[in-house]
N, C-alpha and C positions, 0 to 999 in steps of 0.2 A: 704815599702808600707804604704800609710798613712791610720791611721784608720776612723770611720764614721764621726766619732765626726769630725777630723783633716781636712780630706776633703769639709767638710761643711763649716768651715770656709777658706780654702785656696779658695774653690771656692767662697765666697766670699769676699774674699781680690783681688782677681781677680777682684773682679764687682766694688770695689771703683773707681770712676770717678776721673783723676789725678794724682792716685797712680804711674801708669805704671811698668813694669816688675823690672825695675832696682830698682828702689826705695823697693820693695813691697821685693826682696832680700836680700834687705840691712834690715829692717826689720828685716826678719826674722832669718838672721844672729844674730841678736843682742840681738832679744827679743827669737829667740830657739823655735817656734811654732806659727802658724797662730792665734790658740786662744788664745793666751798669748797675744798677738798683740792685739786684740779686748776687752782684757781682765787688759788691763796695762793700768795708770794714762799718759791724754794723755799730762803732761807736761813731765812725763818722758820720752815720743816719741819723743818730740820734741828737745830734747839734742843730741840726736841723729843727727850727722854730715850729711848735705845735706836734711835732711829729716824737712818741713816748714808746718807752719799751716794749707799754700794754699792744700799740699799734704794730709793732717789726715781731711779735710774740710767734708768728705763725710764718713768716718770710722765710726761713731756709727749711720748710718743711718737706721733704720728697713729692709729698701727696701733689701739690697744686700745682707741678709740672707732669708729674703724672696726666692729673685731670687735665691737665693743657694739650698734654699729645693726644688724648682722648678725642677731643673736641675738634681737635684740628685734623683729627681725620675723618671724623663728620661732617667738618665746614668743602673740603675736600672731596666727598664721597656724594655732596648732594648741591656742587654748583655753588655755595653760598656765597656773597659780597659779602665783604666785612669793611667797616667802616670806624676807622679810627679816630680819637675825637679830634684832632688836629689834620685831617683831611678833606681836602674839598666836595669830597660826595657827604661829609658829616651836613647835618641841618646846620647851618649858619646861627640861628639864634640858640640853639641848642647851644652852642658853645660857649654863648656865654652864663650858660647856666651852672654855677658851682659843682652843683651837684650831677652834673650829667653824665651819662654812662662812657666810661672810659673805650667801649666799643659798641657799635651794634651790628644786627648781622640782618641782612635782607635779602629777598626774592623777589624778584618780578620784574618789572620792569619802571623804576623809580627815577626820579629825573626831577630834583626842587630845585636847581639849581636856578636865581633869578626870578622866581615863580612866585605869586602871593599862595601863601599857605593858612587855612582855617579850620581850627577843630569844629567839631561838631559834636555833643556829648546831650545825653538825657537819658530817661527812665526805659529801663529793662520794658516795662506794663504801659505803652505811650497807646494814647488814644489817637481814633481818626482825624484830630483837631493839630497835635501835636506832629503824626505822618505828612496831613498834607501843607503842613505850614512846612516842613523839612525839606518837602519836593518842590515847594513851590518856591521857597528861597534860593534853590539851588539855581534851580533852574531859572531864573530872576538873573544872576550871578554870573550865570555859564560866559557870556559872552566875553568876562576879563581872565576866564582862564581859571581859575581857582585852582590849587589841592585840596581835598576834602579830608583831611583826619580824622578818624573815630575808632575804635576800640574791636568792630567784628563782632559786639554781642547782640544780643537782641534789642526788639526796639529802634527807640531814636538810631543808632550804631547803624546796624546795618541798612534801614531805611536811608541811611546820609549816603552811604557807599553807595546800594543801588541808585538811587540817584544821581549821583556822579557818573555812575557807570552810562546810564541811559542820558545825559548829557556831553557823554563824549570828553568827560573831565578826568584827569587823573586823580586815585585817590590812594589813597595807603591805610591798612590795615596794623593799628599799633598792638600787638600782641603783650597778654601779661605771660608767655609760655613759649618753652622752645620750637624753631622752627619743623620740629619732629612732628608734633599731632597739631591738629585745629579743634577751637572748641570754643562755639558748641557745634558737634558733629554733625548737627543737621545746617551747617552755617556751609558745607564742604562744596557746594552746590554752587555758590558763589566765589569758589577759590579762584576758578580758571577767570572767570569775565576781573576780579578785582588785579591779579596780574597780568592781563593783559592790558589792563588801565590803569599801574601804578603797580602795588605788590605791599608786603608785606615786612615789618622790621622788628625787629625785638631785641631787648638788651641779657637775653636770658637762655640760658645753654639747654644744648639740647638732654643734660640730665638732670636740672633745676628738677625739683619734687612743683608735684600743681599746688601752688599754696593759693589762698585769697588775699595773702596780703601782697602777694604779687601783683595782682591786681592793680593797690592802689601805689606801687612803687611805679608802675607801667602809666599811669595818671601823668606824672611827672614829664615824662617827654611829650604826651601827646600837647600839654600845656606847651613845653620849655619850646617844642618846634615851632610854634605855631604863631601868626602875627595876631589870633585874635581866637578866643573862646566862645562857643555857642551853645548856650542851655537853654534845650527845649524839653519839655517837662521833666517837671524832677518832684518828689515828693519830701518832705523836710529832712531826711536823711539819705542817703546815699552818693555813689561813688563820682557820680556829676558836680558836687556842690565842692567835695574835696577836688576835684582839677580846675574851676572857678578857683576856687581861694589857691591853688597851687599857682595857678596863671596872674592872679593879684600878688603873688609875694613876686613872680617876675616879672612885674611892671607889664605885663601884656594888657590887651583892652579884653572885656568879659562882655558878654550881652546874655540877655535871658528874655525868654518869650513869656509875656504875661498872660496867665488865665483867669478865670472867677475864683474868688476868694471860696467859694465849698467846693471847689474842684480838689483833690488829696494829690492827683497829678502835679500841679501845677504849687502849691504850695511852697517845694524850694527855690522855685525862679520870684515867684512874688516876694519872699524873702531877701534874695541877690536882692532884686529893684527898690524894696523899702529901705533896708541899710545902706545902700548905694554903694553894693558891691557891685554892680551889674550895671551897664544899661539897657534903659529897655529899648525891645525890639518888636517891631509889630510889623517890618516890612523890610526889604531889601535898602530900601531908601536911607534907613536907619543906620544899617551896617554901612555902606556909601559911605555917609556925611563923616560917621564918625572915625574912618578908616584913611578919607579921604583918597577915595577911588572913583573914578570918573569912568561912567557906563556908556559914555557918547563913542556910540562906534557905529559902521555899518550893519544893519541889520540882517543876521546871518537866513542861508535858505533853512526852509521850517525842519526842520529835522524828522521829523517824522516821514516828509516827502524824500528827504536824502532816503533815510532808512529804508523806505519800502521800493526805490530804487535798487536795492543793493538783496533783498531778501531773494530764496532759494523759490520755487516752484510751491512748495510742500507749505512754505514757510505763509506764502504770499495765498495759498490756498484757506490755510487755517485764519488766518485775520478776515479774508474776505469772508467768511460763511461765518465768524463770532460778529464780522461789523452787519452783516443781513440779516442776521436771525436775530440777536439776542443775547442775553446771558445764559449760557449755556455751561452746562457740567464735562465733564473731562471726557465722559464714556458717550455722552451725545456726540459731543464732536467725534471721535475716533468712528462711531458707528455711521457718522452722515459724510465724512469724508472719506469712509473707505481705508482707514490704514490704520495700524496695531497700536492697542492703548500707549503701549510703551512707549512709542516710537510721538506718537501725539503728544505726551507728558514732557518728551523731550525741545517739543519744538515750541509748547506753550510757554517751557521757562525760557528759552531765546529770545519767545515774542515778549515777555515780560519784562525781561534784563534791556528789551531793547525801547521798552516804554511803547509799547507800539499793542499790549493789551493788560489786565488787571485782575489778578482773584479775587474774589469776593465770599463773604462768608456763607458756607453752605457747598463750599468745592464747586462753587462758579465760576467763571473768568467772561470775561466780555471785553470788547474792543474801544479802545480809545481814540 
């Protein structure tokens, strides 16, 4: 664990404009410490093989200890872990990724230590084909423990998370943005249950400006952590095909769920399978074989009965009159059980996060 002094400056070896991950490594391979680095003659840096004027151009600038004190009273002011890349709370395969982020900074309650770790990635626009294949692999999976990796956006992303969540899995939330806002803001809803079941990490300060191309710089760990890539629908472009092929350039394994050839959905996972970027995946069985993970265990109590075991009065009230009645609207139930919409809204997404009921289109929900 690095100390105050050390991470002040790692975090600003981080803000040097040009350095980048690789380089700023190689550094500190050589020189044994960030402030040694900021603190060495800078002809002697420049002997250093690969490492050029254009790169040290910005190292003794005021500004990026500036932004370093900045930061670190943010990291300070709101609880944050930090995790250095040479530290045992770093993702393990992450580190051997060249390019991997010299720090990142997390919330919640995170724990990969030992653990199989698997992304989960697809389209923003995923159809009901591509959601319940996402629930239903997970939970196929749940019994060896998994991490679930995904992004927090819409779609396949967050359907990965809440299923984790409702399987009693840890999952983690790879952000392309500082731990200051979440986004997309209507995602906030689901902060508390994803750290309570794992949290959130990002390699990206809390004054980083919102770019998109963060985005696809943020692709990179979610691959680099992870023993294995899962693309469930993707259309011929988008930000799912670049963490596949990011995850192929780290030798990780890739899977893509195949759909019908006129599905627009599905058209960049059938691509993955035709070039045999990918393998394909039509079933938990698949991922298994080719992971070689072995599902023979005791078969856990049904969880749904743990669950309704453990629910509140109010909670156990509302599943019983959605599993009697029907599919019902928000303002039905509130009106037949007696208690204030609001207060029903809140306990509908509990029963939800807890797999224990389901919205449906038309501001339905019914019991599962």
């Amino acid at each position: 664990m690095l100390s105050i002094n050390e991470l002040r400056y790692t975090l600003a070896l981080q803000r040097v404009p040009n350095l980048g991950e690789t380089s700023a490594k190689k550094l500190l391979h050589k020189i044994g410490s960030a402030e040694g680095i900021f603190k060495e003659k800078k002809q002697n840096l420049l002997k250093i093989e690969g490492i050029g004027a254009f790169r040290l151009k910005h190292l003794n600038e005021r500004a990026v200890l500036d932004e370093a004190e900045e930061e670190m009273a943010f990291i300070s002011a709101n609880n944050i872990d930090v995790c250095y890349f040479q530290d045992n709370l770093y993702p393990d395969k992450l580190k051997h990724c060249a390019d991997g982020p010299l720090l990142l900074f997390q919330q919640g309650n995170i724990d990969i230590k030992a653990k199989k770790i698997i992304s989960i990635v697809g389209t923003r626009k995923c159809t009901s084909y591509g959601s319940n294949f996402c629930e239903e692999l997970i939970e196929a999976i749940a019994p060896l423990a998994p991490v679930i990796v995904s992004g927090f956006a819409y779609g396949i992303d967050i359907t990965a998370h809440k299923a984790a969540v409702n399987n009693n899995l840890q999952t983690i939330g790879c952000l392309a943005h500082g731990l200051n806002r979440m986004y997309p803001k209507i995602h906030k809803k689901y902060v508390k249950p994803v750290e309570e079941n794992g949290g959130f990490l990002t390699e990206f300060w809390s004054n980083d400006a919102f770019d998109r191309k963060n985005f696809l710089k943020r692709n990179r760990v979610i691959a680099g952590m992870s023993e294995a890539t899962i693309v469930i629908e993707s259309a011929n472009k988008g930000g799912s095909l670049v963490t596949a092929d990011i995850a192929n350039s780290y030798n990780r394994e890739v899977f893509a769920v195949p759909g019908r050839v006129t599905d627009r959905q599905s058209e960049g996972c059938n691509n993955l399978i035709k070039t045999q970027q990918a393998h394909v995946l039509t079933s938990a069985a698949d991922l298994l074989y080719i992971l070689g993970w072995d599902l023979e265990a005791k078969a856990p109590k049904p969880k749904q009965m743990e669950l309704f075991e453990e629910l509140a009065a109010e909670e156990k009230q509302l599943h019983a009159y959605l599993a009697s009645h029907g599919k019902k609207t928000l303002d039905v139930v509130a009106l037949n059980c007696d208690l204030p919409t609001h207060k029903v809204a809140s306990i509908l997404l509990t029963l939800e996060l807890k797999g224990l009921i389901r919205p449906l289109p038309g501001k339905l929900f019914e019991a599962l």
